[in-house]
PDB file with SEQRES, HELIX, SHEET and CRYST1 records, atoms N, CA, C and O in Angstrom:
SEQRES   1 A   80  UNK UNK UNK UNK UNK UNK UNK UNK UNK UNK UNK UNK UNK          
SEQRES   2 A   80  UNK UNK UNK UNK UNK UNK UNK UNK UNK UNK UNK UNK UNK          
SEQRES   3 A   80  UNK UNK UNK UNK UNK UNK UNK UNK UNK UNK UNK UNK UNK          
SEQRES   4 A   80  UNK UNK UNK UNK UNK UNK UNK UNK UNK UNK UNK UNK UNK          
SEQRES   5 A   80  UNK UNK UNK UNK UNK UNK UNK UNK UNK UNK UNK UNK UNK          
SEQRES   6 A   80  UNK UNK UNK UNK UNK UNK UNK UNK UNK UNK UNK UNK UNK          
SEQRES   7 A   80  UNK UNK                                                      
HELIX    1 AA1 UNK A    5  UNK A   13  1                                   9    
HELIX    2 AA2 UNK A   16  UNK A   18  5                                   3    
HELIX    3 AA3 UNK A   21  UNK A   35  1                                  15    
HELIX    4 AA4 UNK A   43  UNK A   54  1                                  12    
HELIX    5 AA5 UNK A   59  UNK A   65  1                                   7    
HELIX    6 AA6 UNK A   70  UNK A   74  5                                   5    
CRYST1    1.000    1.000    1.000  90.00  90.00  90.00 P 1           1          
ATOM      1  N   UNK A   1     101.292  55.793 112.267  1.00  0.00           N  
ATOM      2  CA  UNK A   1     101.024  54.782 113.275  1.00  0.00           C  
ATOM      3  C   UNK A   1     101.548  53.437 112.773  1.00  0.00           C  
ATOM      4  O   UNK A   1     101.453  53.018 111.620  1.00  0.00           O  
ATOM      5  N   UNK A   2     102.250  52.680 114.063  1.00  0.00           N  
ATOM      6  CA  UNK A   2     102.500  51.808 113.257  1.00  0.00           C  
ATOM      7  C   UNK A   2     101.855  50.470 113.371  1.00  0.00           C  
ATOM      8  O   UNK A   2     101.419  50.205 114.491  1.00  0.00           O  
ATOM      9  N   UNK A   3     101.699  49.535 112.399  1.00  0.00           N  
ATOM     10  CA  UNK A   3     100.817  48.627 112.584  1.00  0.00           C  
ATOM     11  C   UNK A   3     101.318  47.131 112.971  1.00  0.00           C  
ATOM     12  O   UNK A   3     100.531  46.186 112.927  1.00  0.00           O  
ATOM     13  N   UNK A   4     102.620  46.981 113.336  1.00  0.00           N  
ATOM     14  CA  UNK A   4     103.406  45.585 113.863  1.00  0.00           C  
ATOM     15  C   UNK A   4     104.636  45.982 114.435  1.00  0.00           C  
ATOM     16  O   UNK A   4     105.125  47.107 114.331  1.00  0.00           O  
ATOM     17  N   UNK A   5     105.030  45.200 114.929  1.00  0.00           N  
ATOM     18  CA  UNK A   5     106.372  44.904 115.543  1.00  0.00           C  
ATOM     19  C   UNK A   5     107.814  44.858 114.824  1.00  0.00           C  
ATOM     20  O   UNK A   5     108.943  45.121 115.239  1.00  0.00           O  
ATOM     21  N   UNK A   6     107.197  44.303 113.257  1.00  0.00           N  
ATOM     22  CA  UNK A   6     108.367  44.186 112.573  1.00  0.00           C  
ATOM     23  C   UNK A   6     108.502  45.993 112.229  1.00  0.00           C  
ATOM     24  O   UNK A   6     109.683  46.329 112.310  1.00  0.00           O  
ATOM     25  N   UNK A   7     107.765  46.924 111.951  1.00  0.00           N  
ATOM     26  CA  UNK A   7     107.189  48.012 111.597  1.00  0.00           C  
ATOM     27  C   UNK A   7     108.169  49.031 112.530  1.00  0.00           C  
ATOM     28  O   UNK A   7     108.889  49.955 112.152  1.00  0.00           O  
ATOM     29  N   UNK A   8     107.949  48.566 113.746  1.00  0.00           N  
ATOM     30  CA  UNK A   8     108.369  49.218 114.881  1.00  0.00           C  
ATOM     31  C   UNK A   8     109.764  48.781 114.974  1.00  0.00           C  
ATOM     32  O   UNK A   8     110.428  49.749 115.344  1.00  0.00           O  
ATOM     33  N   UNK A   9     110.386  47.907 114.827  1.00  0.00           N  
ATOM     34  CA  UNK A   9     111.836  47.357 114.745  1.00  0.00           C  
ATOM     35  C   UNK A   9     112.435  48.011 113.176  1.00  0.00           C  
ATOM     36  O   UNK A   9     113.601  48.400 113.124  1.00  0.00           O  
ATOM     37  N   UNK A  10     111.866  48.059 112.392  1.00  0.00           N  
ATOM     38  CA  UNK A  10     112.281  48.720 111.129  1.00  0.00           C  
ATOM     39  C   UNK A  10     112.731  49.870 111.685  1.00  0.00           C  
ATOM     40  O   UNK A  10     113.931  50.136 111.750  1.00  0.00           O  
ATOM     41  N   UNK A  11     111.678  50.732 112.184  1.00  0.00           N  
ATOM     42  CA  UNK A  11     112.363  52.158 112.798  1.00  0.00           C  
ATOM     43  C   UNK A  11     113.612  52.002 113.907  1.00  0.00           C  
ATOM     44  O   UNK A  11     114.367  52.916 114.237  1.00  0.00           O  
ATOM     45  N   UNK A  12     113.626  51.406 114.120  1.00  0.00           N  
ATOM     46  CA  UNK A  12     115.161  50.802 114.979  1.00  0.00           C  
ATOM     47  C   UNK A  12     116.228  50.971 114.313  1.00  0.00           C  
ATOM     48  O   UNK A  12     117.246  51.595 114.609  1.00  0.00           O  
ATOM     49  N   UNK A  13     115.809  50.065 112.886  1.00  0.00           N  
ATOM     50  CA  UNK A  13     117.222  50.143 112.279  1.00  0.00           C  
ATOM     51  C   UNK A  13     117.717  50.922 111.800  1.00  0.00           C  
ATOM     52  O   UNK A  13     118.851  50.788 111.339  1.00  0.00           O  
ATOM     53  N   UNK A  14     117.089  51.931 111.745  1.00  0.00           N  
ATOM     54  CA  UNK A  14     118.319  53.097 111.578  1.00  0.00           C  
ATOM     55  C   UNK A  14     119.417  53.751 112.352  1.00  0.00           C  
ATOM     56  O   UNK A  14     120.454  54.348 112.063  1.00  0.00           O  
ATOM     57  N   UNK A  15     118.742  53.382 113.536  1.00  0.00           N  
ATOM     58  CA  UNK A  15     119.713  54.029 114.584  1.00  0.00           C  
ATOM     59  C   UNK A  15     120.992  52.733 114.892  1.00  0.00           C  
ATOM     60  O   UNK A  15     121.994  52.948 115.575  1.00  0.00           O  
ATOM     61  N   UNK A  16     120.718  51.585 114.315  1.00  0.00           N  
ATOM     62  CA  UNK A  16     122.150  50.237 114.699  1.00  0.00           C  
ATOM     63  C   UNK A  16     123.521  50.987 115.014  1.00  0.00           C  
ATOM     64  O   UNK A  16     124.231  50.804 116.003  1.00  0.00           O  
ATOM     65  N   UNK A  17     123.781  52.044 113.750  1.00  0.00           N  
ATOM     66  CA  UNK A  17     124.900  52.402 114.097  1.00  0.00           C  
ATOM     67  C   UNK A  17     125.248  53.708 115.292  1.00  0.00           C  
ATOM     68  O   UNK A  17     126.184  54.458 115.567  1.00  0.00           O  
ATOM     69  N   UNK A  18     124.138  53.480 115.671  1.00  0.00           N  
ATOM     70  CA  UNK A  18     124.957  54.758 116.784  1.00  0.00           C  
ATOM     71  C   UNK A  18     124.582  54.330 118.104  1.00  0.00           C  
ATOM     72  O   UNK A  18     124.685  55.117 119.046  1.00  0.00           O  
ATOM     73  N   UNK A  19     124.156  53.160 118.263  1.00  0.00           N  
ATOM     74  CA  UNK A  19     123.895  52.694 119.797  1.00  0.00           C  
ATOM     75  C   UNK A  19     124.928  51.296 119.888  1.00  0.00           C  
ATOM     76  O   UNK A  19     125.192  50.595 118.911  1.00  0.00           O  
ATOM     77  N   UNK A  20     125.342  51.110 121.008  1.00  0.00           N  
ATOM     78  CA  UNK A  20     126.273  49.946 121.144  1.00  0.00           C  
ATOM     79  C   UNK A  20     125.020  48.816 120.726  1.00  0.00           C  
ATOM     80  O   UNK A  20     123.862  49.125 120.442  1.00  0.00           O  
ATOM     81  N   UNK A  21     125.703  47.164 120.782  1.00  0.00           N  
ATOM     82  CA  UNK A  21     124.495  46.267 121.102  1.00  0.00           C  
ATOM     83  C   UNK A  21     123.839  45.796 122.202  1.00  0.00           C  
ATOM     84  O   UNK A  21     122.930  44.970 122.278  1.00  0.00           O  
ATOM     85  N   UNK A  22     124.368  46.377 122.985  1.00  0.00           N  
ATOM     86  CA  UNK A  22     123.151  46.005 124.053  1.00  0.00           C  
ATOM     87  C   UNK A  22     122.688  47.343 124.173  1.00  0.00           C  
ATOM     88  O   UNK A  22     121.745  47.119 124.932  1.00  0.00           O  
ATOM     89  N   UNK A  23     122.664  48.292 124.026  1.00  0.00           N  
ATOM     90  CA  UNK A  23     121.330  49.747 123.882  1.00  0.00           C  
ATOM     91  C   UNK A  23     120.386  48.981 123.160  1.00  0.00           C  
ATOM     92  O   UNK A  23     119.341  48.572 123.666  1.00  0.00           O  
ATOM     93  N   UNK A  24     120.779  48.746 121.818  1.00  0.00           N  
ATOM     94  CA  UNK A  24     120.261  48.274 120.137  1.00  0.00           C  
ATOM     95  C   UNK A  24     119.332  47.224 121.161  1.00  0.00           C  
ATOM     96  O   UNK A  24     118.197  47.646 121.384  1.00  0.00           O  
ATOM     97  N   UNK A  25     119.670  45.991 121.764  1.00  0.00           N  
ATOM     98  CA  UNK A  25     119.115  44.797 122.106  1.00  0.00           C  
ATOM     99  C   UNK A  25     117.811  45.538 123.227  1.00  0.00           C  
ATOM    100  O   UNK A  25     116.621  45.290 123.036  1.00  0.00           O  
ATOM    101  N   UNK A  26     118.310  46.482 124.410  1.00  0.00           N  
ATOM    102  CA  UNK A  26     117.379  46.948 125.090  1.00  0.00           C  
ATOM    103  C   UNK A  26     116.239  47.555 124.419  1.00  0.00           C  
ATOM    104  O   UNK A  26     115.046  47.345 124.638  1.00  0.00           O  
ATOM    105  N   UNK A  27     116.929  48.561 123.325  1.00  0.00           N  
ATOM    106  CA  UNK A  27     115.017  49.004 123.131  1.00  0.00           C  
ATOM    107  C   UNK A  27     114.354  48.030 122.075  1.00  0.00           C  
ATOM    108  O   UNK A  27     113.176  48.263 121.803  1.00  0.00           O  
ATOM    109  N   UNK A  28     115.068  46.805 121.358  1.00  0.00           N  
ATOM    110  CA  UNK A  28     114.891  46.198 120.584  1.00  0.00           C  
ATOM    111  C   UNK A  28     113.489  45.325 121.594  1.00  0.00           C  
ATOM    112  O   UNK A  28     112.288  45.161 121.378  1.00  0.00           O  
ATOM    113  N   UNK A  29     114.244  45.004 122.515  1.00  0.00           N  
ATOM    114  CA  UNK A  29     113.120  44.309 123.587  1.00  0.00           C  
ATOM    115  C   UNK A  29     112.163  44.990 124.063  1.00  0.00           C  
ATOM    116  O   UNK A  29     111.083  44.436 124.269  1.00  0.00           O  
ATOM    117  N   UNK A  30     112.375  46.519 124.378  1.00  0.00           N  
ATOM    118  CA  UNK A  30     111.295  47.163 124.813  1.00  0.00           C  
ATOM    119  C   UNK A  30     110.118  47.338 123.454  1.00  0.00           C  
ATOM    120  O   UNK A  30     109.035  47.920 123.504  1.00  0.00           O  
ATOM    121  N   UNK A  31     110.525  46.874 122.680  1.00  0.00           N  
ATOM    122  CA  UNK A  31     109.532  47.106 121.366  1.00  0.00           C  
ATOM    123  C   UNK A  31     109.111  45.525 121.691  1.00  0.00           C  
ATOM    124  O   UNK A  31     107.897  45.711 121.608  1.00  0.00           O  
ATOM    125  N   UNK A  32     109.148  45.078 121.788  1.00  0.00           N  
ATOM    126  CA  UNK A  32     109.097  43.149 121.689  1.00  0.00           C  
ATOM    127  C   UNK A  32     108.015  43.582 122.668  1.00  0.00           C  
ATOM    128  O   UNK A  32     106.862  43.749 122.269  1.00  0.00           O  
ATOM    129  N   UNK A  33     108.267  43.720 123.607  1.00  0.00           N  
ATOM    130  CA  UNK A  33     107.323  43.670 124.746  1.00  0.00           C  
ATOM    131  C   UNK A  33     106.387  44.456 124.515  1.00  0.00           C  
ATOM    132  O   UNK A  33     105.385  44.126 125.149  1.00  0.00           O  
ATOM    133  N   UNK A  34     106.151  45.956 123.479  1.00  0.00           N  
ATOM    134  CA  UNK A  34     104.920  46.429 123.818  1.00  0.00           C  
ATOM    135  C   UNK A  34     103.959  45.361 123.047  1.00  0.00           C  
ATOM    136  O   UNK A  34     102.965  44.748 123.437  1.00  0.00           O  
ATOM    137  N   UNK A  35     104.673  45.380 121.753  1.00  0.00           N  
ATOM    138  CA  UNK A  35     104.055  44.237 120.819  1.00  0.00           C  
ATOM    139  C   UNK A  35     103.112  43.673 121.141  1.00  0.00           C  
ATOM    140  O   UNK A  35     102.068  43.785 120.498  1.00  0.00           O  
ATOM    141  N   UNK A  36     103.232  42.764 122.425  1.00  0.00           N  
ATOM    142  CA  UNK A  36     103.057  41.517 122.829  1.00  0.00           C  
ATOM    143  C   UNK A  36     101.706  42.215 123.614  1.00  0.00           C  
ATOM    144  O   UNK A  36     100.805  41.458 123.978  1.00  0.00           O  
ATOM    145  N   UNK A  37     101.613  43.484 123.828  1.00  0.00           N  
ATOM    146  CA  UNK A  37     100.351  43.697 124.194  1.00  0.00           C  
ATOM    147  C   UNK A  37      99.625  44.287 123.354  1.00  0.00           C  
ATOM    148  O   UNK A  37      98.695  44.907 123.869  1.00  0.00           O  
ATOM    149  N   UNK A  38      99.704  44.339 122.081  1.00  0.00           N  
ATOM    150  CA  UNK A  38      99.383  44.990 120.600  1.00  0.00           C  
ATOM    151  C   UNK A  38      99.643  46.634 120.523  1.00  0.00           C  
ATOM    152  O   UNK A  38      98.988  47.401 119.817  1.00  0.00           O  
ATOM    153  N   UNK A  39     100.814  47.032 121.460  1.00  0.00           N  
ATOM    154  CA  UNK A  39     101.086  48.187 121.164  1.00  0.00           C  
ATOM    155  C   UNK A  39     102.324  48.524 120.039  1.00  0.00           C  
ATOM    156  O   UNK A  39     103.455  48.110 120.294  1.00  0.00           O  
ATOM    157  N   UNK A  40     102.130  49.103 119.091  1.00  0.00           N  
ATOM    158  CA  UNK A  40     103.419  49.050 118.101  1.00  0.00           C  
ATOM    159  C   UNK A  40     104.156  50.336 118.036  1.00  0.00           C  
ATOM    160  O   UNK A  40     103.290  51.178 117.799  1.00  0.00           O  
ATOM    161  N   UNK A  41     105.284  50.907 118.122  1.00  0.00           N  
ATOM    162  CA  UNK A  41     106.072  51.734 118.361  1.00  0.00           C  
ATOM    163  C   UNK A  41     105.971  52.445 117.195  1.00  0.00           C  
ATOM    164  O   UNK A  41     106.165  51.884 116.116  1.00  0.00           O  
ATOM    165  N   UNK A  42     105.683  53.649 117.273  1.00  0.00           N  
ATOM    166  CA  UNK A  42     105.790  54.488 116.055  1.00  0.00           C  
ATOM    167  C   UNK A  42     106.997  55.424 115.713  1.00  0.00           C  
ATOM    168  O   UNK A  42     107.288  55.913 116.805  1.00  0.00           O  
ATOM    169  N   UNK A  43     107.714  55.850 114.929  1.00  0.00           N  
ATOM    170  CA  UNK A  43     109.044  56.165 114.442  1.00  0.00           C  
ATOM    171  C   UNK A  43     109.592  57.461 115.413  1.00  0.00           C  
ATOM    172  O   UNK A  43     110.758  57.747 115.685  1.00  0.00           O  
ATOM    173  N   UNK A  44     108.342  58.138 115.834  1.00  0.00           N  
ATOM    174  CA  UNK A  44     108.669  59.188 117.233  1.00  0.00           C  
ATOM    175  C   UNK A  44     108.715  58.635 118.102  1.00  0.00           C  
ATOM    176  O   UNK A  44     109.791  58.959 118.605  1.00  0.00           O  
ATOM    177  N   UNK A  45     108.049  57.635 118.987  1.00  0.00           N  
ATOM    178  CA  UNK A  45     108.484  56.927 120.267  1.00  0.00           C  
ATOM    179  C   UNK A  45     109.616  56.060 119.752  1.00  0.00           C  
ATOM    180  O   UNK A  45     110.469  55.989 120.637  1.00  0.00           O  
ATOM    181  N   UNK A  46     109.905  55.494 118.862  1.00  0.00           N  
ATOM    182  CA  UNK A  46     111.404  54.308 118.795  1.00  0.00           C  
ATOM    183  C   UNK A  46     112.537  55.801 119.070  1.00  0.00           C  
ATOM    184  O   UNK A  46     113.498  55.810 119.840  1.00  0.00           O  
ATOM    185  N   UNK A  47     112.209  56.611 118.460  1.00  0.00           N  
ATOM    186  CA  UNK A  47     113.360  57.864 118.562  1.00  0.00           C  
ATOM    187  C   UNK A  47     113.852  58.425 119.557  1.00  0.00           C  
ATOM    188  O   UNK A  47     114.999  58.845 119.711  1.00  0.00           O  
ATOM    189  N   UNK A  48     112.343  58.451 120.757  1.00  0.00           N  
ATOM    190  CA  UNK A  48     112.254  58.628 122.158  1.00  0.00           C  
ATOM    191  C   UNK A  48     112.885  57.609 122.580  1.00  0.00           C  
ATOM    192  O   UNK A  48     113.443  57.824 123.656  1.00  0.00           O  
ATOM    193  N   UNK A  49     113.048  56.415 122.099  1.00  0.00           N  
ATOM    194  CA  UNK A  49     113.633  55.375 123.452  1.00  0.00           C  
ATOM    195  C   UNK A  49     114.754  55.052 123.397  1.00  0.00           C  
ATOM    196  O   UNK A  49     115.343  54.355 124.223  1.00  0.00           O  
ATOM    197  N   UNK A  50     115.474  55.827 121.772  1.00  0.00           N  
ATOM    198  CA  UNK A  50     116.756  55.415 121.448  1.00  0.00           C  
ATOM    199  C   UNK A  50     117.896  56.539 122.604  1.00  0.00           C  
ATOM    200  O   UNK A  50     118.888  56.274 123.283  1.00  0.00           O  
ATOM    201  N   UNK A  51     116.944  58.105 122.297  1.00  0.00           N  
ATOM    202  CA  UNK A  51     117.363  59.117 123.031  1.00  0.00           C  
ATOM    203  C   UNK A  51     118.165  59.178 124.541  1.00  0.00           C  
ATOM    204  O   UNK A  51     119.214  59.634 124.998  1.00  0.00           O  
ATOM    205  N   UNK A  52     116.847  58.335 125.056  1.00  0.00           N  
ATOM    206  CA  UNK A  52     117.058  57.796 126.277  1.00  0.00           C  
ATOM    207  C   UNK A  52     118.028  56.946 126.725  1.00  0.00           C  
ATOM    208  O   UNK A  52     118.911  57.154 127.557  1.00  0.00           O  
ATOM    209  N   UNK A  53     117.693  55.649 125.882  1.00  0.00           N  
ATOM    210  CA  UNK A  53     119.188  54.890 126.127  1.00  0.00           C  
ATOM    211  C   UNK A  53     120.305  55.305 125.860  1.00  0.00           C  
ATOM    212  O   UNK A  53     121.285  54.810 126.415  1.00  0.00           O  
ATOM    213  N   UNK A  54     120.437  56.421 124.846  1.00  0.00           N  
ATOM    214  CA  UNK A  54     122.070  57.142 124.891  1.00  0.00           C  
ATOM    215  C   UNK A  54     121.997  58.035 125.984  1.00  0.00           C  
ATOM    216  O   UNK A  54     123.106  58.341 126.424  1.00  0.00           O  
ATOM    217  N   UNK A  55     120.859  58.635 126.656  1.00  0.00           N  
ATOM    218  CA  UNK A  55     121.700  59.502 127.542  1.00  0.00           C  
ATOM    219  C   UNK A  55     121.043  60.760 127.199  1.00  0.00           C  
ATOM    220  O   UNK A  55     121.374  61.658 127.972  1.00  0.00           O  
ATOM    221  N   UNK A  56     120.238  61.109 126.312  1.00  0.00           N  
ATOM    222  CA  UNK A  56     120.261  62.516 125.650  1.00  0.00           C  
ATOM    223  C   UNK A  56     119.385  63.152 126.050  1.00  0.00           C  
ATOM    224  O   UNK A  56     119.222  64.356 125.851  1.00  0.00           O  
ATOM    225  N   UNK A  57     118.232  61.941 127.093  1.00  0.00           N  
ATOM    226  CA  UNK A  57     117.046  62.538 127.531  1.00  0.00           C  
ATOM    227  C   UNK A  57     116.306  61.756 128.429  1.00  0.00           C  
ATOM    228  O   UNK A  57     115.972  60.587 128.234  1.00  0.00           O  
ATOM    229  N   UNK A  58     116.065  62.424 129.406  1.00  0.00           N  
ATOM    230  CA  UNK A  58     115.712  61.849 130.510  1.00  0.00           C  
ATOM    231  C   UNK A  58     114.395  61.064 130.616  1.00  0.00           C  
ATOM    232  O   UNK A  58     113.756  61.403 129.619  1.00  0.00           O  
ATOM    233  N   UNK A  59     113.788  60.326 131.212  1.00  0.00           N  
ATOM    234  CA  UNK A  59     112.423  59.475 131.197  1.00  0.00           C  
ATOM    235  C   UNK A  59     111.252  61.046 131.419  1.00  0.00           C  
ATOM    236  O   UNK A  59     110.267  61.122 130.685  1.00  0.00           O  
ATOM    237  N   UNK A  60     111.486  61.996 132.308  1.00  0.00           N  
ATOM    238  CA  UNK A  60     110.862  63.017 132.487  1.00  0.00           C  
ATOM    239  C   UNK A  60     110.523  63.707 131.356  1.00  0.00           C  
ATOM    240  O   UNK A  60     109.414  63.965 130.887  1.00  0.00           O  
ATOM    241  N   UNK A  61     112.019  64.067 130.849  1.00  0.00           N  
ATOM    242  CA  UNK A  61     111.375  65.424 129.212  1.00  0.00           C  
ATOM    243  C   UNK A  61     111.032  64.064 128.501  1.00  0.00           C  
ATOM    244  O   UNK A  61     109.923  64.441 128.121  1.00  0.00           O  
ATOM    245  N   UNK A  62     111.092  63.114 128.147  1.00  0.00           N  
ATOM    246  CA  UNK A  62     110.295  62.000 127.353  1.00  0.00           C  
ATOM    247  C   UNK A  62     108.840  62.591 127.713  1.00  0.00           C  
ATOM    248  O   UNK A  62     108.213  63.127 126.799  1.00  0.00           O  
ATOM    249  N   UNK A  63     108.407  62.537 128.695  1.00  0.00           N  
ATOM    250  CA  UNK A  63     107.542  62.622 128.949  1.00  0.00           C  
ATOM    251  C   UNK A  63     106.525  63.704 128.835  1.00  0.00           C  
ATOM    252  O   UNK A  63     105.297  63.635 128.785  1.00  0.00           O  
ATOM    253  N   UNK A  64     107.472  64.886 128.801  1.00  0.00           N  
ATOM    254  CA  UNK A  64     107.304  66.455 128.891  1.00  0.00           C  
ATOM    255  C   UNK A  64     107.289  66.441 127.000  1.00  0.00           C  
ATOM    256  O   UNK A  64     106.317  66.997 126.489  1.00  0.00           O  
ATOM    257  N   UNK A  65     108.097  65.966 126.274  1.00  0.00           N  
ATOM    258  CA  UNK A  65     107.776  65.941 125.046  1.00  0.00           C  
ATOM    259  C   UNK A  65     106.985  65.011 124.267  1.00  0.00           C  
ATOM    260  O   UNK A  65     106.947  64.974 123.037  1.00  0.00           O  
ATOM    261  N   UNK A  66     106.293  64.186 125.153  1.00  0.00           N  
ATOM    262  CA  UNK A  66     105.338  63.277 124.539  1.00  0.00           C  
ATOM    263  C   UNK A  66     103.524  63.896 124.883  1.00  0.00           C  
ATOM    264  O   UNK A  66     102.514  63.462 124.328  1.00  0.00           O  
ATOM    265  N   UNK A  67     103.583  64.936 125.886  1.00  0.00           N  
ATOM    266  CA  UNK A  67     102.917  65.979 125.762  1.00  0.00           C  
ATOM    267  C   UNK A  67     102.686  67.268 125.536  1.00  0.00           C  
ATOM    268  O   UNK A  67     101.627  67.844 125.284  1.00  0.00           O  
ATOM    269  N   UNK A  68     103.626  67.616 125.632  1.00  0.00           N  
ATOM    270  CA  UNK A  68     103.891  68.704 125.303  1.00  0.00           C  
ATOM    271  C   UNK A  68     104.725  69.368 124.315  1.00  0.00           C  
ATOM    272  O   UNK A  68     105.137  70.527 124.359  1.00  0.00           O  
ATOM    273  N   UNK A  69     104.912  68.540 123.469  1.00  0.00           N  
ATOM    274  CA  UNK A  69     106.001  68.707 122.235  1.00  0.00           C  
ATOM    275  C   UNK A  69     107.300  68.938 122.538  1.00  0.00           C  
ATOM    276  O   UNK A  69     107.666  69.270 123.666  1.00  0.00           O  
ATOM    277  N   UNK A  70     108.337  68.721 121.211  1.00  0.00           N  
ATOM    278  CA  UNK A  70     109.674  69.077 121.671  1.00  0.00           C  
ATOM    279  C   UNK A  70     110.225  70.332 122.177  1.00  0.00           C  
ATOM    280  O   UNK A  70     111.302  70.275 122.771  1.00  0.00           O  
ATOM    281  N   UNK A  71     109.461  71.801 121.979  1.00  0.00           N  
ATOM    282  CA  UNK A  71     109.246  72.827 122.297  1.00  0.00           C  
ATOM    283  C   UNK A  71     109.317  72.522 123.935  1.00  0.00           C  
ATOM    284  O   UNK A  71     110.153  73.212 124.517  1.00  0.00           O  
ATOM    285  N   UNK A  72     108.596  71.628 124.729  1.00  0.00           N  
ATOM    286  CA  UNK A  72     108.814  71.660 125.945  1.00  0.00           C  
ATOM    287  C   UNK A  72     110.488  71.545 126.682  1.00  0.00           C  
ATOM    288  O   UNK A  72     110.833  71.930 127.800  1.00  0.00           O  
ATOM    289  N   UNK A  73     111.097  71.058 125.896  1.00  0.00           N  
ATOM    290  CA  UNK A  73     112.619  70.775 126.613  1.00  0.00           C  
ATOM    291  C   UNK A  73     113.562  72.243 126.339  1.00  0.00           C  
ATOM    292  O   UNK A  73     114.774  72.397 126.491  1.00  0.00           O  
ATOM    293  N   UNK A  74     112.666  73.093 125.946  1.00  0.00           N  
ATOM    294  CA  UNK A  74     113.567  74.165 125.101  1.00  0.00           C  
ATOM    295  C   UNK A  74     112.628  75.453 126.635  1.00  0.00           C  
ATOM    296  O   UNK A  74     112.327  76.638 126.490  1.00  0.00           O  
ATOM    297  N   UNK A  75     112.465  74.725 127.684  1.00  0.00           N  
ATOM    298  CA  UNK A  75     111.596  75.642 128.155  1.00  0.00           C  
ATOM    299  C   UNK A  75     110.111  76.274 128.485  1.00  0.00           C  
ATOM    300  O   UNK A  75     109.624  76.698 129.534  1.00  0.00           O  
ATOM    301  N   UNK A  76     109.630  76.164 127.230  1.00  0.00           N  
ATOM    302  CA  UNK A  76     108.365  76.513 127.058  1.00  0.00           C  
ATOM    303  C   UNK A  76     106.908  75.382 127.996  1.00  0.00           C  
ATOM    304  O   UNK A  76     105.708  75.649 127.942  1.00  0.00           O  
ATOM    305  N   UNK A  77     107.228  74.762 128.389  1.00  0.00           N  
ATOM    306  CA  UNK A  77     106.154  74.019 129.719  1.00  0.00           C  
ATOM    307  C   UNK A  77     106.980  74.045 130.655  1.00  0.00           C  
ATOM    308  O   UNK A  77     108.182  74.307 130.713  1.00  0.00           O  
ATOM    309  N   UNK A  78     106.023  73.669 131.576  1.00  0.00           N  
ATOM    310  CA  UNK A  78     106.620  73.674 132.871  1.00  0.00           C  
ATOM    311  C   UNK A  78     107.515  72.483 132.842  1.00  0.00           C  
ATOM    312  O   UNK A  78     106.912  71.510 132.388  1.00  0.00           O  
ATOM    313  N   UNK A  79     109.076  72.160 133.260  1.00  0.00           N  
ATOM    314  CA  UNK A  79     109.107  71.280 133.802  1.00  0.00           C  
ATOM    315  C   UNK A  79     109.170  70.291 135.623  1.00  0.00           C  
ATOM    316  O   UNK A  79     108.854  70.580 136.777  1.00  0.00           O  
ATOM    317  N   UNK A  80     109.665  69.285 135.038  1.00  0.00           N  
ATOM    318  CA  UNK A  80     109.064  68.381 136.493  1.00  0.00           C  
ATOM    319  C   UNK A  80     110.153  68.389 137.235  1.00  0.00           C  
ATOM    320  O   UNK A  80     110.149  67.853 138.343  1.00  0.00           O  
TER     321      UNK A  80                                                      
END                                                                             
C-alpha cells in the first residue's frame, strides 16, 4: 500500500520509457489527483493505468481484473 503521492509517482517511473510524454504526464496527473483526496496509487493500480493509456487494456478488464484478478482477462469471469 502506498502511503504518498511521491510513493505512487515512484511507481511511474519505471514505466518513463515506454509511454510517450503526454501518456507519462496523463497518469502522472491521474495520480496527482487521487492524492489530493488521500488516495495513493499502489504499484498494481499505477500498472493498471499505464496499461490503459497504451492501449493494452480496456477501462472494463481494468475493472474485471481489479476484481477478479488477472485470471479474469484470460476468460475465467464473466466478462462485460
Amino acid at each position: 500500500m502506498a502511503k504518498s503521492k511521491e510513493e505512487s509517482l515512484g511507481f511511474l517511473k519505471k514505466y518513463k520509457d515506454q509511454l510517450t510524454d503526454q501518456q507519462y504526464k496523463n497518469v502522472a496527473m491521474t495520480i496527482g489527483h487521487q492524492a489530493i483526496e488521500g488516495i495513493y496509487c499502489t504499484e498494481e493500480s499505477v500498472d493498471r493505468m499505464v496499461r490503459i493509456e497504451k492501449g493494452e487494456l480496456t477501462f472494463d478488464q481494468a475493472l474485471d481484473e481489479l476484481f477478479f484478478g488477472k485470471e479474469a482477462l484470460h476468460g475465467h469471469a464473466s466478462s462485460r
